[in-house]
Steps between C-alpha positions, in 0.01 A plus 500: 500500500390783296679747223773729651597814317861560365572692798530188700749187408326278272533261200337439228259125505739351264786451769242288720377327228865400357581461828247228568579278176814452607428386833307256325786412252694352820161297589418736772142596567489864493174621590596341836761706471284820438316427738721562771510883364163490510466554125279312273660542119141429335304787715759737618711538215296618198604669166525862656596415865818500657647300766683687795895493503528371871276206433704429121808485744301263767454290157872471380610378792252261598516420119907438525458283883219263303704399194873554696597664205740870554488471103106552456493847382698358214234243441261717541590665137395180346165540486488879426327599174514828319095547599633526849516801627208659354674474181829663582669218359295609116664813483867357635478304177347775257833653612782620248776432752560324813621890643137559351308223690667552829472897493138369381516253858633759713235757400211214592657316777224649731268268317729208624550640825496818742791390687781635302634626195678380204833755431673469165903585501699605226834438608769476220439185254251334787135585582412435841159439619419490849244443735464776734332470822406714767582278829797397597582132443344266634175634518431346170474115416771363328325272280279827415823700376634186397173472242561876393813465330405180381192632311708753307742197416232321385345787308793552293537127423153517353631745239852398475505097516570319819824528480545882570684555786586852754881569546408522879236444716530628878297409819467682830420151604766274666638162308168247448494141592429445145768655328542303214126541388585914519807459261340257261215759474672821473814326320687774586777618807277535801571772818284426818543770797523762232364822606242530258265202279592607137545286157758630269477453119734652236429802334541338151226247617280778637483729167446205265202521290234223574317379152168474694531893555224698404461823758096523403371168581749654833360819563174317456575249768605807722159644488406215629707544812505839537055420568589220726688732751266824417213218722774397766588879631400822282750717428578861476384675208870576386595103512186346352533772224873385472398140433283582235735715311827234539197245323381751246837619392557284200150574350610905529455704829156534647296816523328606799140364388670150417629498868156639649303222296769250645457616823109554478449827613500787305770760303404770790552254781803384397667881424401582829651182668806538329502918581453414849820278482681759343563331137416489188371203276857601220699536782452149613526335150839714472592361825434111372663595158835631676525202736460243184652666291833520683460120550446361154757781343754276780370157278701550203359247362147732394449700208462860541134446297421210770566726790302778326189221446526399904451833620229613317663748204368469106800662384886389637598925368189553763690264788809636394405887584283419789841276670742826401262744639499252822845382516710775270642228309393264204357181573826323300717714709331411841538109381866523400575692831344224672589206348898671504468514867435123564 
């Protein structure tokens, strides 16, 4: 069992790891368990390997026939901790929102796992968030998806008290044996035989500001990441370049020598990379700035001087003319068109 590039369906050591303790929580031996996989957690699964997706799915199920348990994905959330992940959990709760921290999840998931996607939903006073794969169900372990949705449960509750609860939560999966354990965790109506695994939470919920926000100690965290998946599968210039402005952002937008130190190689190389893909260094931080700025104009809830911070402007006059040259309207009357149209 070796490291697998991103290319390839994979998850990160943590979900193994987790995986294993709670085996062992139901007195189960699990490195028998491993075993039958073939996988040894102590030599195969190292800080900056990855263990292939078939093989996690070979693991969920034999994990779910050992302890006779259709609830242990929701177990399973027990014994995460917010160093799992490679850290993703460290910037969740750096986050100044939950909207934040799961826009901040679904950027990352690829450190969790190749297999899918996270989508985030606007959809009147709701936000959904669902898991998006690409097979068709049943392809997929139930007590894996079951997990998923769990984790982001269990994320929130970190930041908002145990008691936070989704309006909805929906599973492709049919009705489990152990139904009661699902509703005690999710406390919540449940859907099984939905057609699609998403948790919904309320809008008001979702734009409330967390007091352990602080978007450096974030962005910092994010770096972080961003290196972890730069090892697991390089990346075109234009999206490793786009990772590194999103994270610079808030300390003022990069020039083209800060990018070619970041990227070690020099100002030259990278004006020729990014002239061979047709772009230019301003046009990509204009790109970034126009995608977040639309979103946190849409979170009332941010000061005009905030926003201007986030994406990188000294001045909010300077944000202000660079949005109406974009957008030819004001920043205030972008916001007020939005917010009137919820």
């Amino acid at each position: 069992m070796t490291n697998t590039p991103t290319s390839v369906v994979n998850v990160h050591p943590s979900i193994p790891a987790t995986l294993a303790q709670t085996v062992e929580s139901y007195g189960k031996c699990s490195k028998t368990l491993f075993a039958k996989v073939g996988v040894d957690l102590r030599k195969d699964l190292g800080f900056d390997q990855r263990l292939d997706g078939a093989i996690s799915d070979e693991l969920w199920k034999l994990a779910a026939e050992a302890t006779g348990d259709d609830a242990i994905g929701l177990i399973y959330t027990q014994y995460i901790q917010l160093s799992s992940f490679h850290g993703l959990g460290f910037s969740w709760a750096a986050s100044d929102s939950l909207y934040d921290a799961f826009a901040r999840f679904a950027r990352f998931f690829p450190v969790v796992s190749t297999a899918g996607e996270i989508d985030i939903r606007d959809i009147d006073d709701e936000v959904h968030i669902a898991l998006v794969l690409p097979v068709p169900y049943g392809i997929a372990n139930d007590s894996a998806v079951d997990s998923s949705l769990a984790l982001l449960l269990h994320l929130c509750r970190l930041l908002r008290g145990k008691q936070f609860r989704p309006r909805l939560v929906e599973y492709q999966r049919p009705k489990p044996k152990s139904l009661k354990t699902f509703r005690t965790f999710f406390n919540c109506p449940i859907n099984f035989g939905a057609p699609e695994n998403k948790i919904v939470l309320s809008a008001s919920d979702m734009h409330e500001l967390l007091p352990g926000g602080n978007p450096e100690l974030a962005y910092a965290n994010d770096r972080v990441l961003i290196n972890y998946l730069r090892k697991q599968e390089p990346q075109n210039i234009v999206s490793e370049i786009s990772m590194l402005v999103v994270t610079a952002l808030p300390t003022g937008a990069p020039s083209q020598q800060q990018i070619a130190d970041q990227l070690h190689i020099s100002r030259k190389t990278l004006q020729r990379r990014l002239k061979n893909e047709g772009i230019t260094l301003s046009r990509i931080i204009d790109d970034i700035r126009i995608q977040h700025s639309e979103r946190y104009l849409a979170q009332d809830w941010r000061s005009i001087s905030e926003i201007c911070y986030l994406l990188g402007f000294t001045e909010p006059s300077n944000f202000t003319r660079w949005f109406k040259r974009i957008n030819k309207m004001s920043p205030q009357a972008y916001r007020k068109m939005t917010v009137s149209s919820k």
